[in-house]
C-alpha positions as CSV (number, residue, x, y, z in Angstrom):
1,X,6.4,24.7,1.5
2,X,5.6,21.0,3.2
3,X,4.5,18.6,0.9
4,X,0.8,18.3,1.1
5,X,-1.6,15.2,0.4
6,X,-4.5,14.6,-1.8
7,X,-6.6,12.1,-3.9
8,X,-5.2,11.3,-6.7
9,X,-7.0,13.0,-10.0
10,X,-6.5,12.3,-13.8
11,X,-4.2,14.7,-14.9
12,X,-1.7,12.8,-12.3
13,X,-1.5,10.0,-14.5
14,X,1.4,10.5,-15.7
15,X,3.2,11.0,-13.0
16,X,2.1,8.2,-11.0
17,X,3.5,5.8,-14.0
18,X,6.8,7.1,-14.1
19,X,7.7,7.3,-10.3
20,X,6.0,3.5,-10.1
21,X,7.7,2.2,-13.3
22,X,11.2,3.7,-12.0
23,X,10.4,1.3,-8.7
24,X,9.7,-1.4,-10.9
25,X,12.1,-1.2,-13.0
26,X,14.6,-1.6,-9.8
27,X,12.2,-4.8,-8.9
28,X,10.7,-3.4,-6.0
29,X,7.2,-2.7,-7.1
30,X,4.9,-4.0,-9.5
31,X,4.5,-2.1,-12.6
32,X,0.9,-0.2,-13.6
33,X,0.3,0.7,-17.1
34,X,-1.2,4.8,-17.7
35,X,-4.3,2.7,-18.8
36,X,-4.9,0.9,-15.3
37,X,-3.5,3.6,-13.9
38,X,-6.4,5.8,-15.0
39,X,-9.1,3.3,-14.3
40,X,-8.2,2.9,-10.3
41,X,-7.3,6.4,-10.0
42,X,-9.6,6.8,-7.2
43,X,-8.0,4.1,-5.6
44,X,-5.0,6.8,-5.4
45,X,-3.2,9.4,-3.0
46,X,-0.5,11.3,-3.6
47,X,2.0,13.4,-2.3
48,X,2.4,16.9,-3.6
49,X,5.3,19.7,-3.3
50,X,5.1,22.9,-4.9
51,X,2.8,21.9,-7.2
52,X,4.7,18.4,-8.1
53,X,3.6,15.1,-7.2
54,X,6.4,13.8,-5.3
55,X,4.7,10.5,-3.6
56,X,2.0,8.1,-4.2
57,X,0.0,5.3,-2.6
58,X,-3.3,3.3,-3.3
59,X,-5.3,1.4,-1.4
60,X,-6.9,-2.4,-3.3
61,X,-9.7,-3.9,-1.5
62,X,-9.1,-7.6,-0.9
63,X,-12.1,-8.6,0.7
64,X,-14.8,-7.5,2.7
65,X,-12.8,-6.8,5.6
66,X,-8.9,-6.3,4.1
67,X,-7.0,-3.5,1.8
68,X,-4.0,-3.7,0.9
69,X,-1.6,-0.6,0.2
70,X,0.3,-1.0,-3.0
71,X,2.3,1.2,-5.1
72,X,3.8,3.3,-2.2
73,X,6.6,5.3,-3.2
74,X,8.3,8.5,-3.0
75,X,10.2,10.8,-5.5
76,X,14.2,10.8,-4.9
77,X,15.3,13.3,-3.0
78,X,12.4,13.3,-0.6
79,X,12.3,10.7,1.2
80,X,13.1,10.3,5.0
81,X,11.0,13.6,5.4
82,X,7.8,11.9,6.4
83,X,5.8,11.9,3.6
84,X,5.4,8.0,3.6
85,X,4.5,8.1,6.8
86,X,1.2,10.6,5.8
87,X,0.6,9.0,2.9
88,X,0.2,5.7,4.7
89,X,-2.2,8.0,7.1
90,X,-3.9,9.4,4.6
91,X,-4.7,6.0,3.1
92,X,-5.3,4.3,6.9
93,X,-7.8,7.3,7.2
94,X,-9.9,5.8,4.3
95,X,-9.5,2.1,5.5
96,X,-11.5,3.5,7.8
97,X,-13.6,5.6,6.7
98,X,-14.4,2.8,4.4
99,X,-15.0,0.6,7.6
100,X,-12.5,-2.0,6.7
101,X,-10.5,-3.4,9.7
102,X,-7.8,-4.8,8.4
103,X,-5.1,-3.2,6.4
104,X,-1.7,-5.6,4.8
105,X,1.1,-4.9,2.4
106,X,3.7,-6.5,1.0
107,X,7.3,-4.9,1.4
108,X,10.8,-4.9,1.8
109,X,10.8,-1.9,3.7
110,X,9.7,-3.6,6.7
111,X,11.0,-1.1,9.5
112,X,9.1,1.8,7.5
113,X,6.0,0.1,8.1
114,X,6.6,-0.8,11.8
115,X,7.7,2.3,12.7
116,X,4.1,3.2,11.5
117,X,1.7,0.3,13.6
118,X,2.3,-2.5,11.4
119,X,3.4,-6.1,12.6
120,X,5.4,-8.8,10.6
121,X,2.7,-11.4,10.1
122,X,2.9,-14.6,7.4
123,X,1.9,-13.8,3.8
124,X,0.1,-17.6,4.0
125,X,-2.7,-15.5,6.4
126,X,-3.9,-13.3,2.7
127,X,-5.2,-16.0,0.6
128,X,-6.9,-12.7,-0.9
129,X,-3.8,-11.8,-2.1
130,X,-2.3,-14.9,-3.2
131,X,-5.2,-15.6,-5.2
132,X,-5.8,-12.0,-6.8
133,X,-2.5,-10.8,-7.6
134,X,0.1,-13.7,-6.8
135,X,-0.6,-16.2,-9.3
136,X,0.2,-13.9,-12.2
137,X,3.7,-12.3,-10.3
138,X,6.7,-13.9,-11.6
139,X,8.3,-14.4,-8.5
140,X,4.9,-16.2,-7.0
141,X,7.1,-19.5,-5.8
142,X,10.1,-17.6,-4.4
143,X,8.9,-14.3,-3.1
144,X,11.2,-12.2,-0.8
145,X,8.3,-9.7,0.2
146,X,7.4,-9.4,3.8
147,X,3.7,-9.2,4.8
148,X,2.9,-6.6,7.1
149,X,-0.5,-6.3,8.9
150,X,-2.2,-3.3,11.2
151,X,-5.0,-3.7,12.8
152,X,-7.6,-0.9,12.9
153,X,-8.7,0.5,16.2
């Protein structure tokens, strides 16, 4: 059975925490306690197969007219089988549904998110960001993230 997607609901919870603190743990991903977890659950997609949640993704509104996704990730053992790929679709699809034309992240998987319409742009263009989130990282004066930007149609 293919993985299928679908907004995020509370009883995924606990999922969502352990597959994002196993990426933050590695330093790859900023970490999200069960109790913010639960509060932006809506904010959430994830990535089902056979009945386990295999991948997640959420989308953080930035301003008026930018998102960013955050918290992508997939389960070991599952990826390079395209489920990144439709959850970033799925999350794309409520940019703009949402009417927001302007979608960003921050990554080190840089070719993942080319191969899927995004372009290298310079972090310094998201004073959104910078301002929301940045200030509290601990690595706010020597990031090694890449900004990516796509445009939507």
């Amino acid at each position: 059975m293919p993985a299928v997607c679908r907004k995020a609901r509370v009883e995924d919870v606990e999922p969502l925490y352990q597959m994002i603190q196993g990426y933050a743990e590695k330093g790859i991903m900023l970490p999200r306690s069960r109790n913010v977890l639960e509060k932006q659950i809506e904010e959430f997609v994830v990535a089902e197969w056979d009945g386990t949640v295999i991948g997640c993704g959420s989308l953080c509104q930035l301003g008026s007219d930018l998102v960013e996704i955050r918290s992508l990730g997939i389960s070991e053992g599952y990826k390079g089988k395209g489920i990144g790929s439709m959850l970033v679709d799925s999350l794309m699809a409520e940019a703009k549904r949402r009417e927001i034309p302007k979608v960003m992240a921050l990554t080190y998987e840089v070719s993942f998110f080319i191969k899927n319409g995004f372009a290298v742009v310079e972090k310094e263009i998201f004073p959104e960001k910078v301002w929301t989130d940045c200030i509290h990282c601990k690595k706010q004066h020597a990031c090694d993230e890449i900004a990516v930007l796509k445009l939507m149609n």
